[in-house]
C-alpha positions in Angstrom: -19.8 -25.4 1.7 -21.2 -27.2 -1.4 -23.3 -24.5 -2.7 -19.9 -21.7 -2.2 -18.9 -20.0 -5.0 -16.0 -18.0 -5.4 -16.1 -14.4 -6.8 -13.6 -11.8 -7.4 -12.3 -9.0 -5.6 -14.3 -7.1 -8.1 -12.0 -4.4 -9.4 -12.7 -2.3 -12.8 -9.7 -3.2 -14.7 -11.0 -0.6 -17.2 -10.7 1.9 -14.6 -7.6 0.6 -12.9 -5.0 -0.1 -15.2 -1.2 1.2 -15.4 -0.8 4.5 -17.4 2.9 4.5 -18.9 2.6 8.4 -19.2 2.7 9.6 -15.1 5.9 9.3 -13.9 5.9 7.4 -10.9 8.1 9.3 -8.1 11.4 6.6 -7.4 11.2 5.1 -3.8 7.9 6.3 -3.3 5.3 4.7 -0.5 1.8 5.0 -0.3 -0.9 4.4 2.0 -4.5 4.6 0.7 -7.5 4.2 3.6 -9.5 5.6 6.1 -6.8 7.1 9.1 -7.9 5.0 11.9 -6.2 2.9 14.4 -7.9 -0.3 12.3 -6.0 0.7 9.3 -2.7 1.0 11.5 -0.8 3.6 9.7 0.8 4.1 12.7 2.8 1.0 12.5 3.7 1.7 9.0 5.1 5.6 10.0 6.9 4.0 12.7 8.9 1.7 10.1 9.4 4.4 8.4 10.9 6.7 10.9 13.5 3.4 11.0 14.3 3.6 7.6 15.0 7.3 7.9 17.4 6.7 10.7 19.1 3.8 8.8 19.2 6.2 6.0 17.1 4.5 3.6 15.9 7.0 0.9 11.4 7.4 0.4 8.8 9.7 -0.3 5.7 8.1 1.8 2.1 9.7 0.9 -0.9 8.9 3.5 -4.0 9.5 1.6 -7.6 9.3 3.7 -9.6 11.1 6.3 -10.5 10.2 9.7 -13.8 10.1 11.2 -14.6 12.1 13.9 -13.9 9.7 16.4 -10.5 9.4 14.9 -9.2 13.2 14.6 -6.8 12.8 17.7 -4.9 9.9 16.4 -4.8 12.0 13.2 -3.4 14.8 14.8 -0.7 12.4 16.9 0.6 11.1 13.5 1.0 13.9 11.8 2.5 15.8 14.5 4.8 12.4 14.9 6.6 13.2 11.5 6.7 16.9 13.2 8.8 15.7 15.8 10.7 13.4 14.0 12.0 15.7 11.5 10.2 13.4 8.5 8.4 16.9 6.5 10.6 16.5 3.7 9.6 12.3 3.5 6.0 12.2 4.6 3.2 13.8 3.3 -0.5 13.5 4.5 -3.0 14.2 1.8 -6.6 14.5 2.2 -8.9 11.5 1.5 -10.3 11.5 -2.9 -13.1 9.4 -4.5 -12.1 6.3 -5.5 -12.1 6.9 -9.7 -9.3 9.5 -9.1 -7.2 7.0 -7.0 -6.0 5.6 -10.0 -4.3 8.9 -10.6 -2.3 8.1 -6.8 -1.8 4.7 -7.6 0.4 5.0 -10.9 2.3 8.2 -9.2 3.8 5.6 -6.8 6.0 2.4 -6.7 5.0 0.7 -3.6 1.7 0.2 -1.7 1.2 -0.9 1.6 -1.9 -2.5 3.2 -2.0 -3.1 6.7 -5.5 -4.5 7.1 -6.1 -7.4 9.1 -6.4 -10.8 7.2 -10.1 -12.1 6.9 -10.8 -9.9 3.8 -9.5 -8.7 0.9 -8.9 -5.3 0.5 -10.0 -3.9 -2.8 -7.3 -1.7 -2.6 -4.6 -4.3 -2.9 -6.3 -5.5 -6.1 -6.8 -1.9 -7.4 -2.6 -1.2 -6.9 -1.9 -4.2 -8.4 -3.6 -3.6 -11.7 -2.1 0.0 -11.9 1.6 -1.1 -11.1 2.4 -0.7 -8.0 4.4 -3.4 -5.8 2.0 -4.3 -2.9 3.0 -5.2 0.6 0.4 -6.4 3.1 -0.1 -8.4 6.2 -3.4 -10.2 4.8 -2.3 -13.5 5.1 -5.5 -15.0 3.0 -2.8 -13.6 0.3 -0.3 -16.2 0.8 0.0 -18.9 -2.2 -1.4 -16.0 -4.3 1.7 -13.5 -4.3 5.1 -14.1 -3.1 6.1 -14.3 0.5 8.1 -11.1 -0.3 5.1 -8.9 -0.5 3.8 -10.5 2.9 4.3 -9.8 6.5 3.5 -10.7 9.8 0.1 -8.7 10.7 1.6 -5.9 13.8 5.8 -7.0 13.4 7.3 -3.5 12.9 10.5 -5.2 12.4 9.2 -8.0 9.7 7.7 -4.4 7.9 10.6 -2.6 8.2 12.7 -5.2 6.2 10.3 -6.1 3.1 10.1 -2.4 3.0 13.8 -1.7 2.7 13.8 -5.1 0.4 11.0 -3.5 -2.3 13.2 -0.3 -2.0 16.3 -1.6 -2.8 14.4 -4.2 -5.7 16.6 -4.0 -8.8 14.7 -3.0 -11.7 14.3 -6.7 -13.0 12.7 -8.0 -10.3 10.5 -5.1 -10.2 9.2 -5.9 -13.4 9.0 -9.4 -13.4 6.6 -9.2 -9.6 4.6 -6.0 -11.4 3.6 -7.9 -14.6 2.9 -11.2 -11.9 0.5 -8.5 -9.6 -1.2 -7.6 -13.1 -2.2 -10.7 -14.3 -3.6 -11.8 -10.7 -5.5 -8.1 -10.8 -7.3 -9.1 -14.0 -8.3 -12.4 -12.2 -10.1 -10.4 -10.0 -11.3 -8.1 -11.9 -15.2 -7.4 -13.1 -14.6 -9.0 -16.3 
């Protein structure tokens, strides 16, 4: 429309920012949301039960709390990585408020978001701006970061690769996409 402006994500780049003094934990994986089918951190445990049998090395962390509503699927993921011998590789941590993510963000190198396209996650922005390498399957991302940090919204396979792709990164290119997923933080940040 005429009359559309464009605004930012709206992240606090004075809150979310990376801190060079927490050690982030190599070939680590996080996953920050509400645990709900929505959010599908289902399909990202079962790439990650892949990876384990290919014998890829991680450390995943699923932070959030599920409603009421969504207890049983809570229960069937966690008692997944039960079954599948994964205790040593996956931990499930309870939900925080958001000023202490920043905290969760920094400890970790990659951050996956598997929200449907449509909107933009402020999380995305928020793991940008601390450091992380973000993956997601919002495709309203595309022309803003690389292809490599993009993939098909539900295609276990298409995840399974870009994940063992970001964990196998050499250290240049890590560097090179994090300072890239900074500067497009701060253009979507409050200030």
């Amino acid at each position: 429309y005429k009359k559309t402006v464009l605004m930012p994500v709206g992240i606090d780049t004075d809150l979310f920012f990376l801190k060079k003094e927490i050690v982030r934990e190599p070939h680590s994986i996080l996953f920050l949301s509400r645990i709900a089918p929505v959010k599908r951190p289902d399909l990202l445990l079962e790439a990650l039960m892949e990876l384990k049998r290919r014998g890829i090395n991680f450390k995943a962390s699923f932070f959030g709390d599920p409603l009421p509503i969504d207890q049983k699927f809570y229960q069937t993921l966690k008692d997944k990585v039960k079954d599948n011998d994964m205790n040593d590789c996956v931990q499930f941590c309870k939900g925080i408020p958001n000023e202490q993510t920043v905290e969760i963000y920094n400890q970790h190198k990659i951050f996956v978001n598997l929200s449907t396209s449509g909107m933009y996650d402020k999380t995305i922005f928020e793991a940008m701006a601390c450091g992380c390498l973000v993956l997601a399957s919002n495709k309203n991302l595309r022309g803003l970061v690389n292809d490599r940090f993009i993939f098909e919204e539900g295609n276990l396979n298409e995840l399974q690769s870009k994940l063992k792709d970001l964990l196998t990164m050499s250290a240049g290119d890590k560097h090179e996409y994090i300072s890239n997923f900074k500067s497009i933080a701060v253009n979507n940040s409050l200030d």
